[in-house]
Every structure is written in C-alpha cells, then in structure tokens.
CHARMM-style PDB file with segment names, atoms N, HN, CA, C and O in Angstrom:
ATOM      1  N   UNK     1       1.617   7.754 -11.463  1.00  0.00      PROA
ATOM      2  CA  UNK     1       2.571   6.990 -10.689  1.00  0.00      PROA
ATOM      3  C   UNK     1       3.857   6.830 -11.506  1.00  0.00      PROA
ATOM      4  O   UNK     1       3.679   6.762 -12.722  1.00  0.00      PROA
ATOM      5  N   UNK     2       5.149   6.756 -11.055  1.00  0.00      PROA
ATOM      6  HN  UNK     2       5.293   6.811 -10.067  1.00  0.00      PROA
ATOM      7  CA  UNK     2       6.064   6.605 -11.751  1.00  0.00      PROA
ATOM      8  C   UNK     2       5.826   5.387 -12.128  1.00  0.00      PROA
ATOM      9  O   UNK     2       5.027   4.551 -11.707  1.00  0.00      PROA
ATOM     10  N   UNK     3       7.108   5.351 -13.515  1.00  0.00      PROA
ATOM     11  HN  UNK     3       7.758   6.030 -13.857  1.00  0.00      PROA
ATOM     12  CA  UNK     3       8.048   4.092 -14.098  1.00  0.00      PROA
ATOM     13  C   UNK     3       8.408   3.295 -12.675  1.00  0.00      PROA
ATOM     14  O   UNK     3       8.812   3.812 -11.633  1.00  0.00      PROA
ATOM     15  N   UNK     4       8.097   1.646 -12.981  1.00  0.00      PROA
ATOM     16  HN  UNK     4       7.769   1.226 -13.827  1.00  0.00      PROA
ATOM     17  CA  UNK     4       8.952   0.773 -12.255  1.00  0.00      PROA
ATOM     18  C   UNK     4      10.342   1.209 -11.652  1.00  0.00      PROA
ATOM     19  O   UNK     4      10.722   1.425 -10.501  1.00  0.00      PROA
ATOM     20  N   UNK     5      11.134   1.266 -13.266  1.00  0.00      PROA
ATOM     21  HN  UNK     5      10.826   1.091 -14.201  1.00  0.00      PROA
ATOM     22  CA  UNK     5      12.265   1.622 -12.580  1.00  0.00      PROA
ATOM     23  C   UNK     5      12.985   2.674 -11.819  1.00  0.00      PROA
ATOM     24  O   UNK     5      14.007   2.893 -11.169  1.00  0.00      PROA
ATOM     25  N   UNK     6      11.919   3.188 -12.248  1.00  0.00      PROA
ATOM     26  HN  UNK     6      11.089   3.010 -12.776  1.00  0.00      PROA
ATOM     27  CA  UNK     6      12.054   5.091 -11.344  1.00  0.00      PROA
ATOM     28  C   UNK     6      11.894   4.936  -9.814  1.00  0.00      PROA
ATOM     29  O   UNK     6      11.897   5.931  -9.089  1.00  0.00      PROA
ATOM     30  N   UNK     7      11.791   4.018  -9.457  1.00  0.00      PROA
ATOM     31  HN  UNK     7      11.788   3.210 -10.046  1.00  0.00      PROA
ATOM     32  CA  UNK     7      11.090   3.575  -8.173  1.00  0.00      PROA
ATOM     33  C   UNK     7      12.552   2.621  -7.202  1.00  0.00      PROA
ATOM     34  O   UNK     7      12.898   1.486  -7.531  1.00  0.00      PROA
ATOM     35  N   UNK     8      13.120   3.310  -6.171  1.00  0.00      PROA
ATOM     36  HN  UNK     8      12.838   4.231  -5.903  1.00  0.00      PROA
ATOM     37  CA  UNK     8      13.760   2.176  -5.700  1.00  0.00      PROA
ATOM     38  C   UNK     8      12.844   1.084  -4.997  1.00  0.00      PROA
ATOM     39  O   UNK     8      11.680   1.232  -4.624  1.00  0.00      PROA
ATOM     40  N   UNK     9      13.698  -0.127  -4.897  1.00  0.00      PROA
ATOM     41  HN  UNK     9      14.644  -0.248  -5.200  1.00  0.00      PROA
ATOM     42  CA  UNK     9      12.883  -1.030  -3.775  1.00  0.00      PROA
ATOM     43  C   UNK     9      13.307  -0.552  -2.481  1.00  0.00      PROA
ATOM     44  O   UNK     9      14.416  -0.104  -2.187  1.00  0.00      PROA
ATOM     45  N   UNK    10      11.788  -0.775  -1.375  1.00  0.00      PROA
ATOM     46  HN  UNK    10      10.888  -1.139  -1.614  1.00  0.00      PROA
ATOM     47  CA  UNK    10      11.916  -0.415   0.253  1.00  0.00      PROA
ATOM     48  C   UNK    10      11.856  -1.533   0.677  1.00  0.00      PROA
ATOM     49  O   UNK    10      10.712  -1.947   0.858  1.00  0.00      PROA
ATOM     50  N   UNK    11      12.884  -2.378   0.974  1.00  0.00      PROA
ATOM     51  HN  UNK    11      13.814  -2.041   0.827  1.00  0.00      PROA
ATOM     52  CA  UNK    11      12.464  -3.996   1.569  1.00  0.00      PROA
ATOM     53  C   UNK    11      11.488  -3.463   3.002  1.00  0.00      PROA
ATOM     54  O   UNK    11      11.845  -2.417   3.545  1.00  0.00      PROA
ATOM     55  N   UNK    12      10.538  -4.055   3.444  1.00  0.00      PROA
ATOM     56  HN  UNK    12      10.248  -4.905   3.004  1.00  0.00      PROA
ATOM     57  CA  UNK    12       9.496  -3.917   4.238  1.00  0.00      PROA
ATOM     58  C   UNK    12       9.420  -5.314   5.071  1.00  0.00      PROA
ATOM     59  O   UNK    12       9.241  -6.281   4.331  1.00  0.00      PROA
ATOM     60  N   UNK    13       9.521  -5.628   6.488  1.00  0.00      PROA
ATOM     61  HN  UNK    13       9.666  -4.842   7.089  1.00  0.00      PROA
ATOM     62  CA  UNK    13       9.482  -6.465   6.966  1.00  0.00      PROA
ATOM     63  C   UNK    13       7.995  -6.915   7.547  1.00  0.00      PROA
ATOM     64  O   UNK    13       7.502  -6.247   8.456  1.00  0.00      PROA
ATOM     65  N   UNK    14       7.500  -7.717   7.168  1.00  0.00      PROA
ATOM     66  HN  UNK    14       7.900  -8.260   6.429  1.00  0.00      PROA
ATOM     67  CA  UNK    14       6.190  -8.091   7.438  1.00  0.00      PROA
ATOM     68  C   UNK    14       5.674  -9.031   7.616  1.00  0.00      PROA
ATOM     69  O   UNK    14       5.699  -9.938   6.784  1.00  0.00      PROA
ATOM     70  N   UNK    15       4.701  -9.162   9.371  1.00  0.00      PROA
ATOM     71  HN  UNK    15       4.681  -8.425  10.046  1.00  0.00      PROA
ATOM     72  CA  UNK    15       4.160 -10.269  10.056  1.00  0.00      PROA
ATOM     73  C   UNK    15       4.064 -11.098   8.862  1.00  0.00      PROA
ATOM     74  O   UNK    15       3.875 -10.564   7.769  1.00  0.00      PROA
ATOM     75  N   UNK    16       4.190 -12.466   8.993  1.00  0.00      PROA
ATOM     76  HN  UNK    16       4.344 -12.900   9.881  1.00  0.00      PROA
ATOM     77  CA  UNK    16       3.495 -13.295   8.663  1.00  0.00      PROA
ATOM     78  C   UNK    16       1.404 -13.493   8.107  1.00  0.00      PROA
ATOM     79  O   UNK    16       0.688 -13.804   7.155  1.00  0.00      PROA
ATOM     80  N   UNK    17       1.352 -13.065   9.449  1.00  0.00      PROA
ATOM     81  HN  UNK    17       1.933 -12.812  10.223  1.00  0.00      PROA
ATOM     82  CA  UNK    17      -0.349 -13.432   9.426  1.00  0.00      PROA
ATOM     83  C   UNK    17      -1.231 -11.982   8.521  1.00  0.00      PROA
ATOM     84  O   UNK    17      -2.355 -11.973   8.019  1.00  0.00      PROA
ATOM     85  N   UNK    18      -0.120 -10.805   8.599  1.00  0.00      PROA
ATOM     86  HN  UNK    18       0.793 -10.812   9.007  1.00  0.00      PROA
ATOM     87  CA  UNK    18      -0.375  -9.467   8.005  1.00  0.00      PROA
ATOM     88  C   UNK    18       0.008  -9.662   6.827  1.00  0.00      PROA
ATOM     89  O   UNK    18      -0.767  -9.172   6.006  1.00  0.00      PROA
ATOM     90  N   UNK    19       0.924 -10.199   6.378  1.00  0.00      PROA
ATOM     91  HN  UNK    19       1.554 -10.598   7.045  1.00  0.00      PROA
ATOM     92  CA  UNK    19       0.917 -10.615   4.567  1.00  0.00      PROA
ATOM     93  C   UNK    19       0.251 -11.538   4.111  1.00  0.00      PROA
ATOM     94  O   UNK    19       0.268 -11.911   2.938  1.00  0.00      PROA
ATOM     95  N   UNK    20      -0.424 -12.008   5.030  1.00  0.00      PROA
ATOM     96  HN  UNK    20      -0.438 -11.705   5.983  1.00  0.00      PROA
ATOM     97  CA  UNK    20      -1.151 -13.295   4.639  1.00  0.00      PROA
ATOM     98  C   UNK    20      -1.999 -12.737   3.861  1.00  0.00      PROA
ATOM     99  O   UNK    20      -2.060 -12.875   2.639  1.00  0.00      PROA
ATOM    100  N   UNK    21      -3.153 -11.638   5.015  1.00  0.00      PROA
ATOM    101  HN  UNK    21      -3.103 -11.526   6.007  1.00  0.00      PROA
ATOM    102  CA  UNK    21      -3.912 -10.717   5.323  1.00  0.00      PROA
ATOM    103  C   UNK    21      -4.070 -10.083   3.908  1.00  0.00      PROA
ATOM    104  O   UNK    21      -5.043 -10.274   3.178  1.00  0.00      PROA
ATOM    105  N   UNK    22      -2.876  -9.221   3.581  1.00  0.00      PROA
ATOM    106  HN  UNK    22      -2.086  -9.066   4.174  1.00  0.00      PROA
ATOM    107  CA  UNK    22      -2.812  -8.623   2.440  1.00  0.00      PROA
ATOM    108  C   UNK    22      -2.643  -9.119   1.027  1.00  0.00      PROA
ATOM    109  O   UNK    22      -2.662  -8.380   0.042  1.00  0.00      PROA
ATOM    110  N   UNK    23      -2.480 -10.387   1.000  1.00  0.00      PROA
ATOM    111  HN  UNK    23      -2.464 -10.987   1.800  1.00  0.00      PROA
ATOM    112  CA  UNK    23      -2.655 -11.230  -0.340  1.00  0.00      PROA
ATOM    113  C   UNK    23      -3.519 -11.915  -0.312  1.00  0.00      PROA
ATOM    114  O   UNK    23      -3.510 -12.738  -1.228  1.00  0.00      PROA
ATOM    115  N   UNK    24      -4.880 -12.017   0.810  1.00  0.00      PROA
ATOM    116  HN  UNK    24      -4.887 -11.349   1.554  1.00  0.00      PROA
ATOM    117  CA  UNK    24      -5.818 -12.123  -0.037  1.00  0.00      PROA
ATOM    118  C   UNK    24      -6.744 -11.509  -0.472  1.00  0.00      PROA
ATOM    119  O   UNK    24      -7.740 -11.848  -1.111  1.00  0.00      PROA
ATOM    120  N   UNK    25      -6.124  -9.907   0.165  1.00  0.00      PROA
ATOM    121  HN  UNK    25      -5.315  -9.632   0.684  1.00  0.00      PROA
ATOM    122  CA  UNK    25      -6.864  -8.805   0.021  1.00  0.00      PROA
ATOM    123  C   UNK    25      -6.698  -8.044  -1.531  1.00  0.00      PROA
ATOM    124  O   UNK    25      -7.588  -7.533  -2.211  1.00  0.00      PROA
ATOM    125  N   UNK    26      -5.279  -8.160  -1.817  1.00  0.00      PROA
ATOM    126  HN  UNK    26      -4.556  -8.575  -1.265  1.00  0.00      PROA
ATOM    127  CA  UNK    26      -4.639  -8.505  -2.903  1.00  0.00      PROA
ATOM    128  C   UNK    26      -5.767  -8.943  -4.131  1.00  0.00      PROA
ATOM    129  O   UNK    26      -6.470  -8.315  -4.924  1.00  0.00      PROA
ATOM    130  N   UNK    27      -5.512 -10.450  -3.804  1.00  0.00      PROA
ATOM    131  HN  UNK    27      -4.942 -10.960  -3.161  1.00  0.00      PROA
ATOM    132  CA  UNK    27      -6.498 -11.413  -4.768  1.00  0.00      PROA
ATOM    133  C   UNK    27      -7.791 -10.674  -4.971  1.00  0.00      PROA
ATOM    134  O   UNK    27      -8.128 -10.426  -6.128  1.00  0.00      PROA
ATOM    135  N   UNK    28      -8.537 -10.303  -3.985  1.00  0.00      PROA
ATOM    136  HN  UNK    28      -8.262 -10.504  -3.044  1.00  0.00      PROA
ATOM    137  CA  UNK    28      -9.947  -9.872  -4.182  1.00  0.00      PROA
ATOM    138  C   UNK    28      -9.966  -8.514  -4.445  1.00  0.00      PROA
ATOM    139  O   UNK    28     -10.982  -7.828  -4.336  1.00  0.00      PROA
ATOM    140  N   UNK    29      -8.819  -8.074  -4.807  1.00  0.00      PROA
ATOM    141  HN  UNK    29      -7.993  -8.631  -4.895  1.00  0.00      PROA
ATOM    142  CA  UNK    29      -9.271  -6.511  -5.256  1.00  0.00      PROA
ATOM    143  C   UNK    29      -8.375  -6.578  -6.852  1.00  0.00      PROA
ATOM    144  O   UNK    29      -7.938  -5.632  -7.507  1.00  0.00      PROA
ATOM    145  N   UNK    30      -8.331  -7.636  -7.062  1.00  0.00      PROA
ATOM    146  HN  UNK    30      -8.686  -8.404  -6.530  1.00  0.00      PROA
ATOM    147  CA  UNK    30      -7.547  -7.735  -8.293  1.00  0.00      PROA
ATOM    148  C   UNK    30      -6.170  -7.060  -8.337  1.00  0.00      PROA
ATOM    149  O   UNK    30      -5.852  -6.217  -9.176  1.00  0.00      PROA
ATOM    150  N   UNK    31      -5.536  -7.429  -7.537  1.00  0.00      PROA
ATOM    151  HN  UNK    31      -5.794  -8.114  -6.856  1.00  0.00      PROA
ATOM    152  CA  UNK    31      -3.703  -6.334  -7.736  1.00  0.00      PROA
ATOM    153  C   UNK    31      -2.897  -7.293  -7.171  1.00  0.00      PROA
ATOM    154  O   UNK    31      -3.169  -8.264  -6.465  1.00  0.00      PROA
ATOM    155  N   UNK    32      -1.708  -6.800  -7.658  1.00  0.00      PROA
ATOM    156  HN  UNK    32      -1.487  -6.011  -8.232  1.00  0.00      PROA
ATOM    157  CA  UNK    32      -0.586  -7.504  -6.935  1.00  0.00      PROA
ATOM    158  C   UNK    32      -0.530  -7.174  -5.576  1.00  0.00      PROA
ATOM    159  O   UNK    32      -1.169  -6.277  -5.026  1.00  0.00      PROA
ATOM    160  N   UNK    33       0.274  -7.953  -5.061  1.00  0.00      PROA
ATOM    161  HN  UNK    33       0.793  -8.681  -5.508  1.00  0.00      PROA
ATOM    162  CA  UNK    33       0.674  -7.506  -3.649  1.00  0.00      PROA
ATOM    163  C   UNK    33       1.612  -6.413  -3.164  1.00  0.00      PROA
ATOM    164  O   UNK    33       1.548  -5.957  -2.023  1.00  0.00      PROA
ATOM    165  N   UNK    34       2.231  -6.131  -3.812  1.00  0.00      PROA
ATOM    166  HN  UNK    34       2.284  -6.501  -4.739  1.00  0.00      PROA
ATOM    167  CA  UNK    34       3.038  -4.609  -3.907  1.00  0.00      PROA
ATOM    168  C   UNK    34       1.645  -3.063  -4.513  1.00  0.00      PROA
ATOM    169  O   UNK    34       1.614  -1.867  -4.221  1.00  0.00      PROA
ATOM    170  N   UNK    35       0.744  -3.911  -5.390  1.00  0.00      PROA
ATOM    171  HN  UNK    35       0.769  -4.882  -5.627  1.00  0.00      PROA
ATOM    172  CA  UNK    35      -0.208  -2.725  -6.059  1.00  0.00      PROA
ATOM    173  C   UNK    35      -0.790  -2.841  -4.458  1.00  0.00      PROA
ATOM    174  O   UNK    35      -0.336  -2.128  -3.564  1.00  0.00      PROA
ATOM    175  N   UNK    36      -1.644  -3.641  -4.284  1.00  0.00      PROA
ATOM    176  HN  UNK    36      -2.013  -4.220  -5.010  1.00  0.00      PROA
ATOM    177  CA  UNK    36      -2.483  -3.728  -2.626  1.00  0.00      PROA
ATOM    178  C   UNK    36      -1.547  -2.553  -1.639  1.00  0.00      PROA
ATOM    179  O   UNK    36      -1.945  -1.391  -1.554  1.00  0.00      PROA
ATOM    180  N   UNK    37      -0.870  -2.801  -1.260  1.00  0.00      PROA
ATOM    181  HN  UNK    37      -0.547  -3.745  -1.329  1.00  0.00      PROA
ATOM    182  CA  UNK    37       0.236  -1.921  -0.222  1.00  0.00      PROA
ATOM    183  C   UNK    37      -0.180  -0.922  -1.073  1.00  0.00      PROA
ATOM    184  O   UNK    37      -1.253  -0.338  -0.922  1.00  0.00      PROA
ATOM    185  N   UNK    38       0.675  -0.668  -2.038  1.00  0.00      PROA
ATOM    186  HN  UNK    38       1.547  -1.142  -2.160  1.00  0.00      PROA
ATOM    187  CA  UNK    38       0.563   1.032  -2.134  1.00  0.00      PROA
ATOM    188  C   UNK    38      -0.685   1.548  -2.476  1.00  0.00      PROA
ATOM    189  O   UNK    38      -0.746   2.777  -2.513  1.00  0.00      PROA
ATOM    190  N   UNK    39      -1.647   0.950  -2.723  1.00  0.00      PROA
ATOM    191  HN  UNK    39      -1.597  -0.049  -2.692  1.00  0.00      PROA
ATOM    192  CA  UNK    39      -2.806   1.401  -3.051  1.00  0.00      PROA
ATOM    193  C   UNK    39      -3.243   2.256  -1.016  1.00  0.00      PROA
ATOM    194  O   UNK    39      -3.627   3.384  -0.709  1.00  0.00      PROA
ATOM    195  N   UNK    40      -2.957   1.163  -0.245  1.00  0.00      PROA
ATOM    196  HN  UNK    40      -2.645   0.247  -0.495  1.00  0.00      PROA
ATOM    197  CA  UNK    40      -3.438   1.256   0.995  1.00  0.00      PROA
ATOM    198  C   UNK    40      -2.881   2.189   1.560  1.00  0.00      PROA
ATOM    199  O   UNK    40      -3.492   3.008   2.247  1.00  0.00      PROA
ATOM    200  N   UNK    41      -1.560   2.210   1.345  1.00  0.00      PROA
ATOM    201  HN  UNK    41      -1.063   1.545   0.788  1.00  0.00      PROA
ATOM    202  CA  UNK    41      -0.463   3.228   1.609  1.00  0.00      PROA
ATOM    203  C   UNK    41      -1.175   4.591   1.424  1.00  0.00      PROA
ATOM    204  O   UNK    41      -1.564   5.273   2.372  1.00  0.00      PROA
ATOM    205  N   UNK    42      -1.340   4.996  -0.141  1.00  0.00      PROA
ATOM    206  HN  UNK    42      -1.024   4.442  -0.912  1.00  0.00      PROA
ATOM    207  CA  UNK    42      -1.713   6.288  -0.559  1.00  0.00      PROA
ATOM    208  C   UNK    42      -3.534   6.466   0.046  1.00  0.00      PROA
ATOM    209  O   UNK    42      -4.055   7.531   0.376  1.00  0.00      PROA
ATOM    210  N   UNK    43      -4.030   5.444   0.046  1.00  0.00      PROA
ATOM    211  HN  UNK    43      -3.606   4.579  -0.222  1.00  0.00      PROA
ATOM    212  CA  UNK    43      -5.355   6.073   0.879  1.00  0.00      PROA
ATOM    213  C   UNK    43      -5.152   6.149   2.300  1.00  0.00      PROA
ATOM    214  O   UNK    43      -6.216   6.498   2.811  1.00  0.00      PROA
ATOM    215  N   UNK    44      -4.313   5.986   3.111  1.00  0.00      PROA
ATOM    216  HN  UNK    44      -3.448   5.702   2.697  1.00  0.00      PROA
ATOM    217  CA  UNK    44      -4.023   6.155   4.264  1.00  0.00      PROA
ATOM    218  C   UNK    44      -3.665   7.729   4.209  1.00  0.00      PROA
ATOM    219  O   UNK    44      -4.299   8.611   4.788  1.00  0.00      PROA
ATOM    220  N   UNK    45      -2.206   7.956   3.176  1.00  0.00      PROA
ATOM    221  HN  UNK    45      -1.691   7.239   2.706  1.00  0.00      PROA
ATOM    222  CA  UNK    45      -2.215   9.569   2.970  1.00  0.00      PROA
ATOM    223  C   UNK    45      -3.094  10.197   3.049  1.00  0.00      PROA
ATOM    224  O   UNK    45      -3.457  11.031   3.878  1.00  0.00      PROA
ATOM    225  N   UNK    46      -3.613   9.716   1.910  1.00  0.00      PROA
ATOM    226  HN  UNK    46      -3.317   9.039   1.236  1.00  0.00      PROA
ATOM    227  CA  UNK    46      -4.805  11.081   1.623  1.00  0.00      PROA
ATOM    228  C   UNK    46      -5.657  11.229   3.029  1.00  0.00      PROA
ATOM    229  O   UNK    46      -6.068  12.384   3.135  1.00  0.00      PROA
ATOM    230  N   UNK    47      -6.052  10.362   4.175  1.00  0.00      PROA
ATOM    231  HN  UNK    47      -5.719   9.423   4.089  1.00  0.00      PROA
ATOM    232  CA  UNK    47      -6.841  10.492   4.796  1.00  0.00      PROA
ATOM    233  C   UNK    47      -6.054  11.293   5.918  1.00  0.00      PROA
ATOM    234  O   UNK    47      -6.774  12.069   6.548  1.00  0.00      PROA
ATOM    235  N   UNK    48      -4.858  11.263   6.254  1.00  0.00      PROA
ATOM    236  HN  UNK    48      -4.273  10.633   5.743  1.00  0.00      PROA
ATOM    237  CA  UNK    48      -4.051  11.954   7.221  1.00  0.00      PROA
ATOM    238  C   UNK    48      -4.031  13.360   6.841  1.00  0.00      PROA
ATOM    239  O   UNK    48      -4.067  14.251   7.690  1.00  0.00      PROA
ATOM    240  N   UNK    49      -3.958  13.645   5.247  1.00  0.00      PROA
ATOM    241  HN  UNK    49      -3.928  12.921   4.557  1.00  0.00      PROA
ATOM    242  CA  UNK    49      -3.727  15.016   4.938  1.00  0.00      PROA
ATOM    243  C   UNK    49      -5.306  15.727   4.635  1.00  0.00      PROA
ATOM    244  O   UNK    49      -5.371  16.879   4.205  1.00  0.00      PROA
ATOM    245  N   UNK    50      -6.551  14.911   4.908  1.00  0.00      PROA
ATOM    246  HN  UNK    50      -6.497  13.976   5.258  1.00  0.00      PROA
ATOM    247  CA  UNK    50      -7.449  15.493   4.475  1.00  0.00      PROA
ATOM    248  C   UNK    50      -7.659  16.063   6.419  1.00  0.00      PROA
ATOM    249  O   UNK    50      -7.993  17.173   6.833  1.00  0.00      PROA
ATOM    250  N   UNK    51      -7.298  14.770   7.239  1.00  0.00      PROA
ATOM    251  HN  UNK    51      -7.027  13.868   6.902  1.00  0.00      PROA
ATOM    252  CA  UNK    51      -7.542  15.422   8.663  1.00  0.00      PROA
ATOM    253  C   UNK    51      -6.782  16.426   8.808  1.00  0.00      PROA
ATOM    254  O   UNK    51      -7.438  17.444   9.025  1.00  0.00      PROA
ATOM    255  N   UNK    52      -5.396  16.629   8.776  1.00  0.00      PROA
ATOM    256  HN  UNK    52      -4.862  15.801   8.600  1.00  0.00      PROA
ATOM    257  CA  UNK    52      -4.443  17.461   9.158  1.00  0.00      PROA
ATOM    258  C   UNK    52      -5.266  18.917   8.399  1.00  0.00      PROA
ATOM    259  O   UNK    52      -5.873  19.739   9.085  1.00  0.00      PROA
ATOM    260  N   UNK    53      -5.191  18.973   7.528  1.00  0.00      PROA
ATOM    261  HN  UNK    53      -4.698  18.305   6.970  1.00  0.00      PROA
ATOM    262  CA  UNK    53      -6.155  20.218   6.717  1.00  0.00      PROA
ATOM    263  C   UNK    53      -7.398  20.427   7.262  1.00  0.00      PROA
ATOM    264  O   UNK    53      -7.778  21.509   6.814  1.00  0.00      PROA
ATOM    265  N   UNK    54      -8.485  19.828   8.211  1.00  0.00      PROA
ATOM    266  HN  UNK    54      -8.177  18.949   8.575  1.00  0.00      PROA
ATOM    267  CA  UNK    54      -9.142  19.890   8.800  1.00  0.00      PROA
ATOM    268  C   UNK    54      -8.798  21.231  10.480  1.00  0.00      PROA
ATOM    269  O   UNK    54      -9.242  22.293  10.916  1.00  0.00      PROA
ATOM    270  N   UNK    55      -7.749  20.190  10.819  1.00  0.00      PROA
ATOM    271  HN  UNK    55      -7.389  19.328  10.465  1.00  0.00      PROA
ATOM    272  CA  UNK    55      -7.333  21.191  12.311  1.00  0.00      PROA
ATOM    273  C   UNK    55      -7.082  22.626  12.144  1.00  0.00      PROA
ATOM    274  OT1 UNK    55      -6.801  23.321  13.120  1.00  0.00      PROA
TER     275      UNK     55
END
C-alpha cells in the first residue's frame, strides 16, 4: 500500500447510520475507520475482478 502522503484525500459523503455501521465494524476488527473502508473497498475489488474473470 502506498505512503500516507502518496495518497490524496477523497472526501466521501456518508449516511449517518452507515458510518455508524462502519466504526463499529472498525472497532471490532481492530482498524481505523479509513483502514475499515479500504480494507472493504479492496475486498469488494478483488471479488468483482475474480467474477469478471469468471465470464
């Protein structure tokens, strides 16, 4: 994964009850709330590109 600063910020607008959602999902998987997202983010990838490679 890159450097922090290698990284711009994507401001992301997000429900209320869905960030809630994700910080305490956060908490129980031990990560920040930015690590949580992209963690979810990149297994979402991988699962789109393992289907797409499927068809």
């Amino acid at each position: 994964m890159k450097k922090a600063q290698q990284i711009s910020p994507t401001p992301v607008r997000v429900p209320p009850d869905l960030k809630r959602w994700l910080q305490h999902s956060a908490i129980e998987n031990h990560r920040s709330l930015n690590s949580e997202i992209l963690h979810r983010l990149e297994k979402s990838r991988i699962h789109e590109e393992a289907k797409e490679a499927r068809q």
